[in-house]
VEXDREN-2710 file (C-alpha; in Angstrom, 1 decimal):
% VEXDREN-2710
k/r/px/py/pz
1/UNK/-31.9/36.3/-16.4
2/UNK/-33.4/34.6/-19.5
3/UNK/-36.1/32.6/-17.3
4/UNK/-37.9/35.9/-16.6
5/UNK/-39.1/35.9/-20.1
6/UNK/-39.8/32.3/-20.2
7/UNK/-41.5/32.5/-16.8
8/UNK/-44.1/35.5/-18.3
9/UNK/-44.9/32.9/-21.3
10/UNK/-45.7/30.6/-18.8
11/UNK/-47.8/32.6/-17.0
12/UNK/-49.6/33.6/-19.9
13/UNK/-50.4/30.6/-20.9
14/UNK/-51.6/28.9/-17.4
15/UNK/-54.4/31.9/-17.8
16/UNK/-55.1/30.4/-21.0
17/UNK/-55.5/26.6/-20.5
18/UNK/-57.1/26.9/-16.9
19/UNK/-58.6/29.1/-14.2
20/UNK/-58.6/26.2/-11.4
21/UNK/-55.8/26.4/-8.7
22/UNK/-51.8/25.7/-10.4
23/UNK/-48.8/26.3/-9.6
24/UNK/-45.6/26.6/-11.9
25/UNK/-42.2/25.9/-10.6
26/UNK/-38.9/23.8/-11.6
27/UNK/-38.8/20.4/-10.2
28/UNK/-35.0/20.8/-9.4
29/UNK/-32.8/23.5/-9.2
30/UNK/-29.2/23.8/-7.5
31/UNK/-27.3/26.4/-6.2
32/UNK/-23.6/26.0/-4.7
33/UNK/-22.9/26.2/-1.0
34/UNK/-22.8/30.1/0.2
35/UNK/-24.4/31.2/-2.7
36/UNK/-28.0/32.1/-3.8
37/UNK/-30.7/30.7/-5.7
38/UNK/-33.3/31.6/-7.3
39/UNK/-36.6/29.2/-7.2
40/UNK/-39.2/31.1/-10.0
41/UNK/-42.5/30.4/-9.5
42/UNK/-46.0/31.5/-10.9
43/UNK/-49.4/30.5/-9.7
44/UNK/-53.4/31.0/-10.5
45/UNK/-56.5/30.7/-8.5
46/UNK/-59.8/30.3/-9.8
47/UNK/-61.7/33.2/-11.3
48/UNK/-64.4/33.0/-9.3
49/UNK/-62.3/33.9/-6.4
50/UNK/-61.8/37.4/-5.3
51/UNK/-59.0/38.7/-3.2
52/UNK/-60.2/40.0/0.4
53/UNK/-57.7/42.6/1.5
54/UNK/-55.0/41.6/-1.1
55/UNK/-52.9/38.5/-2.3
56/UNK/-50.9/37.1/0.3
57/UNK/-48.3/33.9/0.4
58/UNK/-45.9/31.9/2.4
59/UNK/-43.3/29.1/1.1
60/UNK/-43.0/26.2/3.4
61/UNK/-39.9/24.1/3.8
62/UNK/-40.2/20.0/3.6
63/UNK/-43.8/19.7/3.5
64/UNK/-47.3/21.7/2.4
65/UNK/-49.6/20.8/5.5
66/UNK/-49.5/23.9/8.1
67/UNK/-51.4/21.3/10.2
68/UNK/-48.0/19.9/11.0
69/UNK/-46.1/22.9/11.6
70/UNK/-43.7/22.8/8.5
71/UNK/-40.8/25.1/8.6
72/UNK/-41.5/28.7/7.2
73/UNK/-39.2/29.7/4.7
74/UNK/-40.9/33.0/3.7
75/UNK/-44.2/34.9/4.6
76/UNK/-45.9/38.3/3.2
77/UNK/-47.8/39.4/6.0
78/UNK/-45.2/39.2/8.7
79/UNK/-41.2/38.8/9.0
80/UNK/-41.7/35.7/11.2
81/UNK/-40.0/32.4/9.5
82/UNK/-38.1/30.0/10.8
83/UNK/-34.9/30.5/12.5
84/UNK/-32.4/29.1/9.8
85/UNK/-33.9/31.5/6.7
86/UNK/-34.1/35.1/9.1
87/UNK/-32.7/37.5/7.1
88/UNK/-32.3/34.9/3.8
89/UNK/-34.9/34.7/1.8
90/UNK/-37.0/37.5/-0.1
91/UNK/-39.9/37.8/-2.8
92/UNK/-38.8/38.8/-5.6
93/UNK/-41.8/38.3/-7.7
94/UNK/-45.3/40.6/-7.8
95/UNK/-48.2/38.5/-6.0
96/UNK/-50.5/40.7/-7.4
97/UNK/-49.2/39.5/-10.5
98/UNK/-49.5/36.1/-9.9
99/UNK/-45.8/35.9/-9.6
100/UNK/-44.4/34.0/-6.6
101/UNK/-40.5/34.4/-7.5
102/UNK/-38.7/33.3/-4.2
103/UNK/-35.1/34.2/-3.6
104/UNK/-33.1/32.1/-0.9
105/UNK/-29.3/34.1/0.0
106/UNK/-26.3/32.8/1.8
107/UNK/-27.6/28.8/1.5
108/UNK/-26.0/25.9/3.3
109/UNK/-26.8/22.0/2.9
110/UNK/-29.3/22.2/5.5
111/UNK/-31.2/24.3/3.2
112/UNK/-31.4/21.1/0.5
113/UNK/-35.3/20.3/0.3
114/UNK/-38.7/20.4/-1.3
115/UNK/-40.3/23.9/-1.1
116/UNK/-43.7/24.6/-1.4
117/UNK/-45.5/27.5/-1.8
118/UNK/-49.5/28.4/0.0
119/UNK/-52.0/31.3/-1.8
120/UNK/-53.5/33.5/0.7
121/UNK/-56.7/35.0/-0.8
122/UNK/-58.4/36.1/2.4
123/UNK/-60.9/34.4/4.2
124/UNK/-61.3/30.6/2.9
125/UNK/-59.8/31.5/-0.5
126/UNK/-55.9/29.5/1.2
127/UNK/-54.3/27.3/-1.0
128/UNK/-51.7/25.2/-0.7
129/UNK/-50.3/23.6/-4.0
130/UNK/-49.1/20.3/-4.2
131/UNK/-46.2/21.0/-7.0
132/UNK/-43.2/21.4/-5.2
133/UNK/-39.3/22.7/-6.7
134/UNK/-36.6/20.9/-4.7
135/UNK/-33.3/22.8/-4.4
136/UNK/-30.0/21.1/-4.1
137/UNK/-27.0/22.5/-2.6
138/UNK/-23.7/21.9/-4.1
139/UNK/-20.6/21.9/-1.8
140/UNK/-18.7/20.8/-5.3
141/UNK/-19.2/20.8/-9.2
142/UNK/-20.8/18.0/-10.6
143/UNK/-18.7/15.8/-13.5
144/UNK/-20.2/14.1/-15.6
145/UNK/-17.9/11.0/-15.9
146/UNK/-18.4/8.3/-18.7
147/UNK/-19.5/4.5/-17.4
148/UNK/-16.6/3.6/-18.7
149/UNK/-13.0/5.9/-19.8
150/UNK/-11.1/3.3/-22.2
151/UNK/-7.2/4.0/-23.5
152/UNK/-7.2/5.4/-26.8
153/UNK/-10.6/6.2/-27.2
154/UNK/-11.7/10.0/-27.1
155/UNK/-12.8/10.8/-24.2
156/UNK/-15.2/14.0/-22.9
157/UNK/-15.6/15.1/-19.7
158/UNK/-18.6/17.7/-19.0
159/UNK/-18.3/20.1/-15.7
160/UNK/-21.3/21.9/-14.5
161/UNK/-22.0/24.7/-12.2
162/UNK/-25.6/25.8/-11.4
163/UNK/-26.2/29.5/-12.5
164/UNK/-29.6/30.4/-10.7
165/UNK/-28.2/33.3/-8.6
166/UNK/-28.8/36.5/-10.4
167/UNK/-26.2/38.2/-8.4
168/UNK/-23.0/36.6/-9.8
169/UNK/-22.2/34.6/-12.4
170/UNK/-19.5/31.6/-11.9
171/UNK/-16.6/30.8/-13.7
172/UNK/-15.6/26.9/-14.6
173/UNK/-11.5/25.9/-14.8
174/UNK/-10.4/22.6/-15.8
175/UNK/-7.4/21.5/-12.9
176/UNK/-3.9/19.3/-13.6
177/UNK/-4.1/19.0/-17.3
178/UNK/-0.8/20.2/-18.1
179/UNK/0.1/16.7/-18.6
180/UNK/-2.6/15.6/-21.3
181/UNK/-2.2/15.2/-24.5
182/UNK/-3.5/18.2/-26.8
183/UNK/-6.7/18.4/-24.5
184/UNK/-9.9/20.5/-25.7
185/UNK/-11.7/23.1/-23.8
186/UNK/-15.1/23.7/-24.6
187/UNK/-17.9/25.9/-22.9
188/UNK/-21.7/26.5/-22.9
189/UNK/-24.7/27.7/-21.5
190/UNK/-28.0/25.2/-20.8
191/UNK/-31.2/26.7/-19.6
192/UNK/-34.0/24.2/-18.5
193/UNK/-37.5/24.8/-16.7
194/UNK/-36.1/28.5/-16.1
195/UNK/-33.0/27.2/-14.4
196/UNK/-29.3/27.8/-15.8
197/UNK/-26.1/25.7/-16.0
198/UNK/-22.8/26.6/-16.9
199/UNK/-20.8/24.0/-18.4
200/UNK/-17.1/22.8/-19.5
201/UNK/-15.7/20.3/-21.3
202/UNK/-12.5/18.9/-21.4
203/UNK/-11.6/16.5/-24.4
204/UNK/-8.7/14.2/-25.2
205/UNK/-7.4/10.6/-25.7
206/UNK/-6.2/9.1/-22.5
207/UNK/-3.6/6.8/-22.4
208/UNK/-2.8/3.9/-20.0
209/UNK/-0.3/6.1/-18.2
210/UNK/-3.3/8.5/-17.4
211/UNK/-4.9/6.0/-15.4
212/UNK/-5.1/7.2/-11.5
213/UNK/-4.1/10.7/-12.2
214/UNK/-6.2/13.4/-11.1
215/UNK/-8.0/15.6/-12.7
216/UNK/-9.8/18.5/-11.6
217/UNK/-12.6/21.1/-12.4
218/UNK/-12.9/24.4/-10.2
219/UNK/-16.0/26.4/-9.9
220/UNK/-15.2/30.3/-9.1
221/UNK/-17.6/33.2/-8.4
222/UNK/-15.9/36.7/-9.4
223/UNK/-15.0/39.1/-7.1
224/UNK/-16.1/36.7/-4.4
225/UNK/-13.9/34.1/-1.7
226/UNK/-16.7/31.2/-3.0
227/UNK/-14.3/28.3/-4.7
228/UNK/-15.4/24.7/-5.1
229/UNK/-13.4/22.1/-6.5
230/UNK/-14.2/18.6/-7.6
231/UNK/-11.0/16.2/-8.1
232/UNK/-11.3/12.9/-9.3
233/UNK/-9.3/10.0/-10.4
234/UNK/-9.1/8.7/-13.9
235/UNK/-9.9/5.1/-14.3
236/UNK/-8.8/4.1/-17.4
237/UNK/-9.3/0.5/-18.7
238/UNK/-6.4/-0.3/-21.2
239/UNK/-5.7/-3.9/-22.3
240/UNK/-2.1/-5.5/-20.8
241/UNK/0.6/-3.3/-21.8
242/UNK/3.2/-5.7/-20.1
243/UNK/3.8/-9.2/-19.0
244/UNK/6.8/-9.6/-16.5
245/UNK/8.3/-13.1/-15.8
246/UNK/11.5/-14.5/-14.4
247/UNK/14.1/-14.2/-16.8
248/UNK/15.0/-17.7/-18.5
249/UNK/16.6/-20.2/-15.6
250/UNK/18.4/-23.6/-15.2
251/UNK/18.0/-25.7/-12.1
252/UNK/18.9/-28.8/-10.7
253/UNK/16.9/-32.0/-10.9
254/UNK/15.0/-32.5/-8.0
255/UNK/14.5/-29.1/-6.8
256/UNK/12.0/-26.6/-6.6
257/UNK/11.5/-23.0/-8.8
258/UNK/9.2/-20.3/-8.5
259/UNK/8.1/-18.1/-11.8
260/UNK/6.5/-15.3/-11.0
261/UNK/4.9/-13.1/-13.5
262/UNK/3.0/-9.9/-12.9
263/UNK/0.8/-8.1/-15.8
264/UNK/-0.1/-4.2/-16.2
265/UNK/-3.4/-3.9/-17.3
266/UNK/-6.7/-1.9/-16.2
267/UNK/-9.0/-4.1/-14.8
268/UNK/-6.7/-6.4/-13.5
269/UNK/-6.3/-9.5/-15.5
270/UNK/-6.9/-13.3/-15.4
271/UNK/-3.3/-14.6/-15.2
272/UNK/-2.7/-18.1/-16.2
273/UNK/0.6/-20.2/-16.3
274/UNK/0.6/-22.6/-19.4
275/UNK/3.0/-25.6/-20.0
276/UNK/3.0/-26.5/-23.5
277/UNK/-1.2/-27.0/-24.2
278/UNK/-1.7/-27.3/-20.3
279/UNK/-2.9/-24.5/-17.9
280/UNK/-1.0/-25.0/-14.9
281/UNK/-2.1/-22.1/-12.8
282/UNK/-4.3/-19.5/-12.6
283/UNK/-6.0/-16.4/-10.7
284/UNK/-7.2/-13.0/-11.3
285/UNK/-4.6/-10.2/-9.5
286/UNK/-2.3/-8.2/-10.5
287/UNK/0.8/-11.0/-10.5
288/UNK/0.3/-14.8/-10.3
289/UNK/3.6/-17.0/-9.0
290/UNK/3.9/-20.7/-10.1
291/UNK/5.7/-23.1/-7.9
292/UNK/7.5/-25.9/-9.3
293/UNK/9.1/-28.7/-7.0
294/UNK/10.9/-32.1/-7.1
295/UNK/11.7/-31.2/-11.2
296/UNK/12.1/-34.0/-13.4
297/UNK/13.5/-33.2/-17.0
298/UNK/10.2/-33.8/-18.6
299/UNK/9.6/-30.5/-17.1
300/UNK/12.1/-28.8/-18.5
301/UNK/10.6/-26.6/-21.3
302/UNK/9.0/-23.0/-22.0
303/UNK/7.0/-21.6/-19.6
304/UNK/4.2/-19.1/-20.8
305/UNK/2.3/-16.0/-18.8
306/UNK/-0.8/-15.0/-20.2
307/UNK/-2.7/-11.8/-19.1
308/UNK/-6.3/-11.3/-20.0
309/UNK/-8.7/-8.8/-19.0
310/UNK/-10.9/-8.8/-21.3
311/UNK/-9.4/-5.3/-22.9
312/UNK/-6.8/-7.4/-24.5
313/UNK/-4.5/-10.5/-24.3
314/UNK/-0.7/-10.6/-23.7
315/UNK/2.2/-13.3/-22.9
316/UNK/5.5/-13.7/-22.5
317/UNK/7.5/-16.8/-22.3
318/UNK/10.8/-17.9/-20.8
319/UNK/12.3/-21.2/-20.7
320/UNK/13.1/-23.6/-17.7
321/UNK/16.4/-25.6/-18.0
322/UNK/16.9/-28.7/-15.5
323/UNK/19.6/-29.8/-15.0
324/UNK/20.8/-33.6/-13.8
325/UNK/23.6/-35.7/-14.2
326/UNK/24.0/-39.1/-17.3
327/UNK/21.6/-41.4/-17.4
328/UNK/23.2/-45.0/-17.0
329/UNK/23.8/-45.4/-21.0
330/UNK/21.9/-47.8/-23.3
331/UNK/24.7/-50.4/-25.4
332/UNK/24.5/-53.0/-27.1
333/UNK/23.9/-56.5/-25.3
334/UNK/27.2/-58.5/-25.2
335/UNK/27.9/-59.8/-28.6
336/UNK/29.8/-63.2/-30.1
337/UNK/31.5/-62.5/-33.3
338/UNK/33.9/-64.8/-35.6
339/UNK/37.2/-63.2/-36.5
340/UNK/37.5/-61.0/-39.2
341/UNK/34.4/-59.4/-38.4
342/UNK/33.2/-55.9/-38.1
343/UNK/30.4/-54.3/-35.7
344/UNK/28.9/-51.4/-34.7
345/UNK/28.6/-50.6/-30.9
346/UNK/26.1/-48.1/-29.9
347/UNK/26.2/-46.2/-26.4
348/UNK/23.1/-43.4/-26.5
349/UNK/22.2/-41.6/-22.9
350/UNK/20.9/-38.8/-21.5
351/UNK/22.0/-35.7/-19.4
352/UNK/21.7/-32.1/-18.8
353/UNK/24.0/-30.3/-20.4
354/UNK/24.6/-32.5/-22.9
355/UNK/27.6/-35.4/-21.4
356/UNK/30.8/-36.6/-23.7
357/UNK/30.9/-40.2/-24.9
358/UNK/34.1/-42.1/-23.7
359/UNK/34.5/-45.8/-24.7
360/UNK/37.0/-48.0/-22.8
361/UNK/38.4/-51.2/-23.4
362/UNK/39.6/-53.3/-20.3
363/UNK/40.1/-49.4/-19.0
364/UNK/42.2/-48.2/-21.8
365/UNK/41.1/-45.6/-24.5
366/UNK/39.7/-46.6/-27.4
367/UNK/38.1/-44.1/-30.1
368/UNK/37.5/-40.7/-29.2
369/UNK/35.7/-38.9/-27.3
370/UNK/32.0/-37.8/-28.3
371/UNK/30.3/-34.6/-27.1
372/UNK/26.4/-36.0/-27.6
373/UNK/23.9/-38.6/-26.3
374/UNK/24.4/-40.9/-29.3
375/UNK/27.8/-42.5/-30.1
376/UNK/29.2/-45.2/-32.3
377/UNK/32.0/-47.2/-32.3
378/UNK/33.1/-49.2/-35.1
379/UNK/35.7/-52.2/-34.5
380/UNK/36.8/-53.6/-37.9
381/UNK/38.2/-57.2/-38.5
382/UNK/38.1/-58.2/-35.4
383/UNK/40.7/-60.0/-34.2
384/UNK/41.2/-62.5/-31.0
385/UNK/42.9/-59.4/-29.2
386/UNK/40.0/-57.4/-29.9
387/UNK/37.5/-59.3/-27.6
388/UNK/37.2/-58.3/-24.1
389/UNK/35.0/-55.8/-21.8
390/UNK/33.9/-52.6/-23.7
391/UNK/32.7/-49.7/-21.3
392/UNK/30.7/-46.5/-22.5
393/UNK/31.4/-43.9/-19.8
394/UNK/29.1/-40.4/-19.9
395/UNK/30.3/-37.5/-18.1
396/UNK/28.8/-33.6/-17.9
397/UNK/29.6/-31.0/-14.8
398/UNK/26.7/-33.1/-12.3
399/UNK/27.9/-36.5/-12.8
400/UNK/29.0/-39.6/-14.6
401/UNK/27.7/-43.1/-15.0
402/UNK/28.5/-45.9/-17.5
403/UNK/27.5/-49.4/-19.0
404/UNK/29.4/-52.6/-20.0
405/UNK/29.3/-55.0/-22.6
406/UNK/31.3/-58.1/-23.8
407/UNK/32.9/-58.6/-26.8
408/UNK/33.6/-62.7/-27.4
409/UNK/35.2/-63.2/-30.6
410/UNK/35.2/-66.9/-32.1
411/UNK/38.2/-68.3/-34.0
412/UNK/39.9/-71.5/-35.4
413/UNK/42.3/-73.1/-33.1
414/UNK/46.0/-72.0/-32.6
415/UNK/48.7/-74.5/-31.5
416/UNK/51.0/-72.7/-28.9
417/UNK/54.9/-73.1/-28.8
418/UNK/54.8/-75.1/-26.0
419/UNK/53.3/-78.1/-27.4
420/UNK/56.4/-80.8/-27.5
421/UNK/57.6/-84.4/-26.6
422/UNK/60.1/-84.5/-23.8
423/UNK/62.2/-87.2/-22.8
424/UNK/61.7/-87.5/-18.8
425/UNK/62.5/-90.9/-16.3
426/UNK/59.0/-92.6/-17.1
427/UNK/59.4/-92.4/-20.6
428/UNK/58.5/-90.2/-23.3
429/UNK/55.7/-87.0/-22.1
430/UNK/54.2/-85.2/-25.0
431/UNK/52.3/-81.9/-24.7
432/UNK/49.7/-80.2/-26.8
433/UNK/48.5/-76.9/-25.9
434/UNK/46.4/-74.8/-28.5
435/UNK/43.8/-71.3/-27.9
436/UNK/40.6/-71.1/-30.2
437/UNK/37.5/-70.0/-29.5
438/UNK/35.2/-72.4/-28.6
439/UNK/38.3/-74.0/-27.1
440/UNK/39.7/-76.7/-29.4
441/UNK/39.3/-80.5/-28.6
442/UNK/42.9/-82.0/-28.7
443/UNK/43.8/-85.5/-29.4
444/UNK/47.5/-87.9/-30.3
445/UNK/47.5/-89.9/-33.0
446/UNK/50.5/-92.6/-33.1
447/UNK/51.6/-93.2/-36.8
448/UNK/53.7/-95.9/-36.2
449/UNK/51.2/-97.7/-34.2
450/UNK/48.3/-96.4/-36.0
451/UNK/46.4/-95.4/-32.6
452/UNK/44.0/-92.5/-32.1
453/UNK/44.7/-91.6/-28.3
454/UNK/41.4/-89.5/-26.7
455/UNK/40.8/-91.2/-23.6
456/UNK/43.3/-93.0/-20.8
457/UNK/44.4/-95.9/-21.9
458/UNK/46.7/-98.7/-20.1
459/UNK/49.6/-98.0/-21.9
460/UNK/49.1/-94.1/-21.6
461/UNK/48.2/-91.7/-19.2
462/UNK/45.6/-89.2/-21.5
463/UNK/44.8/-85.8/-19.6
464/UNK/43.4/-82.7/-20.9
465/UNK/42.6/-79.6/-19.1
466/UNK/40.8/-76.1/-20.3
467/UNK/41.6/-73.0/-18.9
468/UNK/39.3/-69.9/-20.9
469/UNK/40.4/-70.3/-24.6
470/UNK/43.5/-72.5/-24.1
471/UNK/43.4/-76.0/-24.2
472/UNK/45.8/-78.5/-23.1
473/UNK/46.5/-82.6/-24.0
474/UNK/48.8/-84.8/-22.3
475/UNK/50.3/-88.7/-22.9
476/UNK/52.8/-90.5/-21.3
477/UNK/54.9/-93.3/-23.1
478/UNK/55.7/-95.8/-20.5
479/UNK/58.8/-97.1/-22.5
480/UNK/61.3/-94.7/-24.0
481/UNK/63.0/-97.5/-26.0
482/UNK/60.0/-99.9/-27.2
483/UNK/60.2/-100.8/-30.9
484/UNK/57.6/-99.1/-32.7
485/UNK/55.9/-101.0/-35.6
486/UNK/58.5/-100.2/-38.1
487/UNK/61.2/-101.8/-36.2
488/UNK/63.1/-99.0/-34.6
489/UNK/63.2/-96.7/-31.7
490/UNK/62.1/-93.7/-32.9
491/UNK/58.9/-91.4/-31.4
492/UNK/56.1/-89.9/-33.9
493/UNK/53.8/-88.4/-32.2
494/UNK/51.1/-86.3/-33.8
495/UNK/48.6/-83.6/-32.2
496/UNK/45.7/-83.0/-33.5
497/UNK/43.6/-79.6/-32.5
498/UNK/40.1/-79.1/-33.2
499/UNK/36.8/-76.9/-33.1
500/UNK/33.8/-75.1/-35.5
501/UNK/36.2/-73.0/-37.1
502/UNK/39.4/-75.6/-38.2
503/UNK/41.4/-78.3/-37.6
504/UNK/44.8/-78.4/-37.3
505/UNK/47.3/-81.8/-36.9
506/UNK/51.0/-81.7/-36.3
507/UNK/54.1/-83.8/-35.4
508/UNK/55.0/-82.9/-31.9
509/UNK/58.8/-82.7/-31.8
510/UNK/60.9/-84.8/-29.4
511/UNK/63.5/-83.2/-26.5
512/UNK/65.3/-84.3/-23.8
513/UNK/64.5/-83.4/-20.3
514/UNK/67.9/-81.4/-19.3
515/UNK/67.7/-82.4/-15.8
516/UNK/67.5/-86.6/-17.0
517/UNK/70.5/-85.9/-19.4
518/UNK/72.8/-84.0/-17.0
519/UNK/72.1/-87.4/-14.5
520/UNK/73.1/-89.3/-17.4
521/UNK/76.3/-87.2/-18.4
522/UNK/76.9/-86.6/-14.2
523/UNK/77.0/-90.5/-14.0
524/UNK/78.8/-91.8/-17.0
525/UNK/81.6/-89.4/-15.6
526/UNK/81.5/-90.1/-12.1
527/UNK/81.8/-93.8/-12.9
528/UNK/84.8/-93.5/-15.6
529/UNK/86.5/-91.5/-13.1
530/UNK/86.1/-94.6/-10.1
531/UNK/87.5/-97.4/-12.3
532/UNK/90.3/-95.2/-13.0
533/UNK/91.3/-94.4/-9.5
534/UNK/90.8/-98.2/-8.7
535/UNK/93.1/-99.1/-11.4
536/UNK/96.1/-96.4/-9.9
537/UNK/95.3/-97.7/-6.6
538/UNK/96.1/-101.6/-7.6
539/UNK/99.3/-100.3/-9.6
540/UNK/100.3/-98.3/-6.3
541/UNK/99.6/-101.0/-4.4
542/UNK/101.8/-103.5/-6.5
543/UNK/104.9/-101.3/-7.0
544/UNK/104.9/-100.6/-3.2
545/UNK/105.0/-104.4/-2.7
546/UNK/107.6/-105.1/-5.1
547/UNK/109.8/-103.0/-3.3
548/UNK/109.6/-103.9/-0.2
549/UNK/110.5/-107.5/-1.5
550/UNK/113.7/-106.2/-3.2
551/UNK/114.7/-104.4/0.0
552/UNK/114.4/-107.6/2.1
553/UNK/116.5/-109.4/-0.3
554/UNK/118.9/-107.3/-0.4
555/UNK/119.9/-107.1/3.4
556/UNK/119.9/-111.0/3.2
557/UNK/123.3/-111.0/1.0
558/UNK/124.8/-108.2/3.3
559/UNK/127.4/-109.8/5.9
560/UNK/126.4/-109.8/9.4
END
């Protein structure tokens, strides 16, 4: 080995910096399990001393005080050591040369230890040095292993095997690489305080699919059964490769949802759920679930998992749909319009998925049919027929609802066909009936007798009645046949109909009741047809007389 050199320079040079009592010999040295080792020492005693009946020594296991009966690990004048190094340990160095060389065979972990080493001069001239070399034994390699292995950052990893046993010489191989990418094997040789290590190292770029795969470095000694193996696991940190979530959902107002989302990343990241600017949710594992119940649709929206682990940050969104049937729709408030006008009637809802439009007028059809939460319907010159009860319906797959409005439309007044003067058995009965909106006020104006009739008077019987838009005036003329101002019989009677939007007057025409004429008609007959029968009766009467007479007569001037 190298270290002999090294150890004679040493030597040298402890006779040349002191005569007192010293000791050389590495602090640490290692040897693998079944092996030897090697432990080189050198030592001087003062000049002044002189031998007596040679140099003698002895190594001592664990501690340097005989006094408490340490374990002897080797002695010169006799074989007798302690039960676990018989036959295992030798000098290999030259006392008389100052060279104290100890050589430990077939080693197990019990053998781990401090070691020191006691100068027998003869007589007082025993020494025990304080310096000590501790040996460890190896049952594996050693790796040396970065604090920290991050993805896509070169990474090296050193295997060491001690190579203090003269006897053979060990061989490093690197274990389950096959699966790295374009890995680097590199070797060498350290030597330190007179001890040796062997060394290998691996290099490459791990990835985050590396992370928990083993690797391994295996120590063999030629032409020997000695094999050690150290396997370890790679831990590499890598920032979130993935961020998993439910795929984008509808659901049904007024239930519940859970999102899950579950993030791959090395350490494990801080998962958080985020609604719009608001952190809902969240924990540090591997996956994080959000649970969502009684929705509303203000929660409908996209729904955002974010992994952080201080390697890196990554989302992913999806979007939550809820579902629910139409609102009850917003129209306009019930609306008075005058005639001829034209309006705009709006009908705006919501609903999830978006519900049709449907306007109704006194349940039929009007318009069409609107597939969005906003529709307007536009009546033009309205007409009388047009008012009435307008109903926006809304309908999608959950549901429908609707909302009602009023449509009054003003006008001036009409006079209906059944206004009229009839002839009946109490006189003369005149009629006025007329629609308008605000129902017209209806009064009879006599021409002939320059009167305004509004109000029950003795000589007529005024009524009026109002039923909706429709209007209706009555009068009664006590006297069919009174004269009139101008001298004859005749009957003017004039209606006049009246509201905001008009006035109208007319002459209200005269007819005879049909059931008072066919009683006249029935009794003029019936009476012509008495008198005549009377009249055949008397003539029956008086030609049956006449007879009689004659015959009487007649038998008189007959012989009896």
């Amino acid at each position: 080995m190298k270290a002999w050199g090294l150890l004679l320079l040493v030597v040298i040079a402890i006779k040349a910096v002191s005569t007192q009592w010293n000791v050389w010999m590495p602090r640490d040295i290692s040897a693998m399990t079944n092996s030897c080792v090697v432990i080189p020492c050198s030592f001087m005693y003062p000049s002044g001393v002189r031998p007596y009946r040679g140099v003698h020594g002895i190594w001592y296991f664990g501690q340097p005080y005989p006094q408490l009966f340490p374990p002897v690990v080797y002695k010169s004048r006799t074989d007798i050591v302690h039960e676990s190094y018989k036959g295992r340990t030798k000098l290999v160095g030259d006392l008389h040369q100052k060279n104290c060389t100890l050589r430990i065979g077939n080693i197990g972990p019990e053998h781990s230890g401090r070691y020191y080493f006691r100068a027998d001069l003869g007589g007082a001239n025993i020494y025990t040095y304080p310096d000590f070399s501790e040996l460890k034994v190896l049952d594996q390699p050693n790796i040396d292993v970065p604090e920290e292995i991050v993805s896509d950052d070169s990474l090296d990893l050193t295997c060491y095997a001690p190579d203090n046993c003269p006897d053979m010489t060990p061989e490093i191989h690197w274990m389950y690489t096959d699966y790295l990418p374009d890995p680097l094997f590199t070797a060498d040789y350290l030597e330190d305080s007179n001890t040796a290590v062997i060394s290998s190292t691996l290099t490459f770029t791990p990835r985050p699919m590396h992370n928990g795969q083993l690797l391994g470095c295996r120590v063999q000694y030629p032409n020997t059964t000695f094999v050690y193996e150290h396997l370890l696991a790679l831990d590499v940190k890598y920032a979130p490769q993935t961020v998993w979530v439910n795929v984008s959902q509808e659901v049904m107002e007024g239930s519940a949802v859970m999102l899950h989302c579950e993030v791959d990343s090395n350490p494990v990241s801080r998962i958080s759920w985020h609604f719009g600017d608001e952190e809902l949710l969240s924990d540090t594992a591997s996956n994080v679930s959000l649970y969502l119940e009684e929705l509303n649709p203000s929660q409908e929206g996209i729904y955002t998992c974010v992994g952080d682990n201080g390697y890196g940050v990554m989302n992913t969104s999806m979007y939550l749909a809820v579902k629910f049937p139409p609102r009850d729709p917003w129209v306009n408030g019930s609306l008075t319009v005058v005639e001829g006008s034209s309006i705009y009637l709006h009908c705006n809802t919501q609903g999830s998925p978006v519900p049709t439009l449907t306007w109704l007028k006194d349940g039929e059809l009007v318009g069409t049919i609107t597939a969005d939460e906003l529709s307007v319907l536009e009546l033009v010159e309205l007409t009388p027929q047009g008012g009435g009860q307008y109903r926006c319906l809304a309908e999608n797959e959950h549901g429908r609802s609707s909302s009602s409005l009023n449509i009054t439309v003003e006008f001036a007044p009409i006079l209906l066909d059944e206004s009229k003067c009839t002839v009946v058995r109490e006189g003369v009965q005149c009629v006025c009936m007329a629609t308008g909106n605000p129902e017209p006020a209806i009064q009879f104006y006599l021409p002939d007798l320059n009167i305004t009739i509004n109000e029950t008077e003795n000589r007529f019987n005024y009524y009026t009645h109002t039923d909706g838009f429709t209007s209706t005036g009555m009068i009664k003329l006590r006297d069919k046949g009174e004269q009139m101002g101008n001298g004859g019989t005749g009957i003017h009677v004039h209606c006049s109909i009246t509201n905001i939007y008009g006035t109208e007057t007319v002459q209200l025409e005269l007819q005879q009741e049909k059931k008072y004429m066919m009683a006249v008609i029935v009794g003029t007959i019936g009476g012509v047809a008495v008198i005549a029968f009377i009249i055949a009766a008397v003539r029956y009467v008086g030609h049956n007389n006449k007879n009689l007479r004659l015959s009487c007569w007649a038998q008189s001037l007959t012989p009896s």
